[in-house]
C-alpha positions in Angstrom: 0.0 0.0 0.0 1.4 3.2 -0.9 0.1 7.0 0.4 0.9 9.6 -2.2 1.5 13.0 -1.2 -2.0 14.4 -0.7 -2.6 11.9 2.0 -2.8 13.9 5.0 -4.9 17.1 3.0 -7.2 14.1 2.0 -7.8 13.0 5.5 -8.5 16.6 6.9 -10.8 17.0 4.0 -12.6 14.0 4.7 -13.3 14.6 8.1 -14.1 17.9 7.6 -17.0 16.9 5.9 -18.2 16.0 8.9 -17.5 18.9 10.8 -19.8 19.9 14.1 -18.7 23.0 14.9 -15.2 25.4 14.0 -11.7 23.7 13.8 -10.6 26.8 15.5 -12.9 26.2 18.8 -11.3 22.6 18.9 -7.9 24.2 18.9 -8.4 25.9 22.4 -9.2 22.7 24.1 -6.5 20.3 25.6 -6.2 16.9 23.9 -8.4 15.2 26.5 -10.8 17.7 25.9 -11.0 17.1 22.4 -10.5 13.4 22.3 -13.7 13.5 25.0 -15.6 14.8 21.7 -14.7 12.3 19.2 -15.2 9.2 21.3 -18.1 10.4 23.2 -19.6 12.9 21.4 -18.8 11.4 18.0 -17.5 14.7 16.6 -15.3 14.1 14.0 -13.8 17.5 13.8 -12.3 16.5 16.8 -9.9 14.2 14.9 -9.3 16.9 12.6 -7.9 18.8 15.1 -5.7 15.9 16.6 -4.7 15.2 13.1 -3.3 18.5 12.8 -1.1 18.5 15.8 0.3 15.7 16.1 0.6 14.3 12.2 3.9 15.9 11.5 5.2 14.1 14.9 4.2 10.8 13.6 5.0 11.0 10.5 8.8 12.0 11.8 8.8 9.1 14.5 7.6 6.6 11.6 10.6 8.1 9.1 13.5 7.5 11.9 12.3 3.8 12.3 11.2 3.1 8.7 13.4 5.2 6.8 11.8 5.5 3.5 9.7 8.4 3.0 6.3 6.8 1.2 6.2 3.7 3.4 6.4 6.8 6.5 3.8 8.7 4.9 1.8 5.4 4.6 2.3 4.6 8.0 1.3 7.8 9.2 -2.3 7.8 8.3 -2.6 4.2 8.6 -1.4 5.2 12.5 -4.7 7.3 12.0 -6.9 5.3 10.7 -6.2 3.0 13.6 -7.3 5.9 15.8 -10.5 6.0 15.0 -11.2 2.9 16.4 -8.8 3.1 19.3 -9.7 6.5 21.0 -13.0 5.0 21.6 -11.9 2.0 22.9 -9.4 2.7 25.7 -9.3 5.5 28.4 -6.7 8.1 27.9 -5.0 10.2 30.2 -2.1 11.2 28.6 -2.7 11.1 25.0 0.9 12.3 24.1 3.1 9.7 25.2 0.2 7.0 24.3 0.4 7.8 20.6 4.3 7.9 20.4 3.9 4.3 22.0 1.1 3.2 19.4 3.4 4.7 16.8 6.7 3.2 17.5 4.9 -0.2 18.2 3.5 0.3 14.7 7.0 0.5 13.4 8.3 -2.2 15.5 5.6 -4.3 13.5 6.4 -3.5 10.1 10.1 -3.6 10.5 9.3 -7.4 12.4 7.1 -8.0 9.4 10.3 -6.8 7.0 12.7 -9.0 8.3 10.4 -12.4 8.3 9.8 -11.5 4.6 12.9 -10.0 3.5 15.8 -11.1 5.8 16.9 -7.6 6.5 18.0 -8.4 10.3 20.3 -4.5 10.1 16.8 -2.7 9.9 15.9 -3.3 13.6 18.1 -1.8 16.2 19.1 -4.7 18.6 17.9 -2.9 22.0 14.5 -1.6 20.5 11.5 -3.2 22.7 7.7 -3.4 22.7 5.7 -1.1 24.7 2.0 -2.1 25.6 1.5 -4.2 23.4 -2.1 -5.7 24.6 -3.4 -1.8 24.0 -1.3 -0.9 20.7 -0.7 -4.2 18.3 -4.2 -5.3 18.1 -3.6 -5.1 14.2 -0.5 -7.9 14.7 -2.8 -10.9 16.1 -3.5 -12.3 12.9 0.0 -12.3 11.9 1.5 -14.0 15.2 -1.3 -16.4 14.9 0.3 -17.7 11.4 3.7 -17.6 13.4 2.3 -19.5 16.5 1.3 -22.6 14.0 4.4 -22.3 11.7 6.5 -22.5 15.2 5.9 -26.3 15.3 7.5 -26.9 11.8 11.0 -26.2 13.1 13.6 -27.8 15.2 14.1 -26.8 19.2 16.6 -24.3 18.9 14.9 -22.2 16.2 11.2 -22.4 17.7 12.3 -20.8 20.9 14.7 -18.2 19.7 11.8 -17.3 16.6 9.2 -17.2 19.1 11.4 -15.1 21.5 12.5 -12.6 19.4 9.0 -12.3 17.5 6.3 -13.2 19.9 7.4 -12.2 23.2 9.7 -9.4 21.8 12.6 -9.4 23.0 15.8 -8.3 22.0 18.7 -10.4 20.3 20.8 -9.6 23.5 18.2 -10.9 25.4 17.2 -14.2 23.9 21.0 -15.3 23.9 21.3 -14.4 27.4 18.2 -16.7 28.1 19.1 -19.4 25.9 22.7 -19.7 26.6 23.3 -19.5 22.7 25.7 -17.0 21.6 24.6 -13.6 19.7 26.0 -15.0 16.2 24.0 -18.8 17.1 20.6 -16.3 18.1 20.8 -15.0 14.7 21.6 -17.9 13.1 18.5 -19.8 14.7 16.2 -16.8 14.0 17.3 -16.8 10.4 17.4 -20.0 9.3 13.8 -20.1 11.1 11.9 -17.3 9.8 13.2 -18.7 6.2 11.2 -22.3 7.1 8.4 -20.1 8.1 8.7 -18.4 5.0 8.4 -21.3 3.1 5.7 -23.3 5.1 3.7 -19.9 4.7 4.1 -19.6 1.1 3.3 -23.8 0.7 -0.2 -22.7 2.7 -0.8 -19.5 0.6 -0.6 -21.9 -2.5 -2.7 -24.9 -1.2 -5.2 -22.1 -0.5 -5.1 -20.6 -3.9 -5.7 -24.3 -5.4 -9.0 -24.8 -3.3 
């Protein structure tokens, strides 16, 4: 999926089509205030008016983690769209901190998600951990599910370190310390894993397509 350049005007129009009352009366309240009004007063300007204040933060947060500029921008206002659900869901105090959490866990995902597909084990920093994760990586379920069931295709050593490193999130560092296997062994294991998973993935995704 790709966002092109009008994506964030596009969003603002769109909910401005729903507008209740003035952008410029939601820009005098705090966010709690205004986050109040979209998840129980169903007023989408409010999201307007978080949209405008904190996009440019998560789009920056989502280009330091994901580098590339269109899969950021992408990112960004699928972060958003996300929101729409989860501002209604959960009770938040401090709305701030929350998001920068739900956006660097979003990132976390995708560069996860990266590495099982492509191999690329340099795009995630070794000491970068999960935060929250029962509140902000709802939209990974489905994806650890197909891990969970591919886990019992490999041998010992790469079912625990795979399911270490990609369910329960820890950091290479950290899985060898646990294991007793060395750093270069961790990756090794993880690599050699996430390739059988690959390939037991892509046998199902075929089967599938035959039915």
């Amino acid at each position: 999926m790709h966002c092109n350049s009008n994506a964030h005007a596009q969003i603002i129009e769109t909910l401005k089509q729903h507008a209740t009352i003035p952008i410029s009366e939601y820009r005098k309240l705090s966010d709690e205030e205004v986050i109040y009004r979209y998840a129980k007063r169903n007023e989408a300007q409010a999201m307007t008016c978080l949209y405008e204040r904190y996009a440019h933060l998560v789009l920056g947060v989502c280009l330091k983690y994901l580098k590339e500029t269109e899969t950021a921008k992408d990112a960004t206002q699928q972060i958003f769209i996300k929101l729409l659900d989860d501002l209604k869901r959960f009770e938040i105090n401090n709305f701030k901190p929350w998001l920068l959490k739900v956006v660097r866990n979003y990132c976390l995902v995708e560069l996860r998600q990266s590495i099982l597909v492509k191999g690329n084990h340099t795009s995630l920093p070794e000491d970068l951990e999960f935060e929250d994760p029962l509140e902000t990586l709802g939209e990974a379920e489905v994806w650890e599910d197909r891990i969970r069931t591919a886990l019992t295709g490999l041998n010992e050593a790469q079912s625990t370190c795979v399911s270490m490193f990609y369910l329960k999130r820890m950091t290479y560092k950290v899985v060898a310390s646990l294991t007793g296997y060395s750093l270069a062994q961790v990756k090794s294991h993880i690599q050699n894993g996430r390739r059988n998973i690959k390939q037991q993935l892509t046998a199902q995704h075929t089967i599938s397509e035959k039915k």
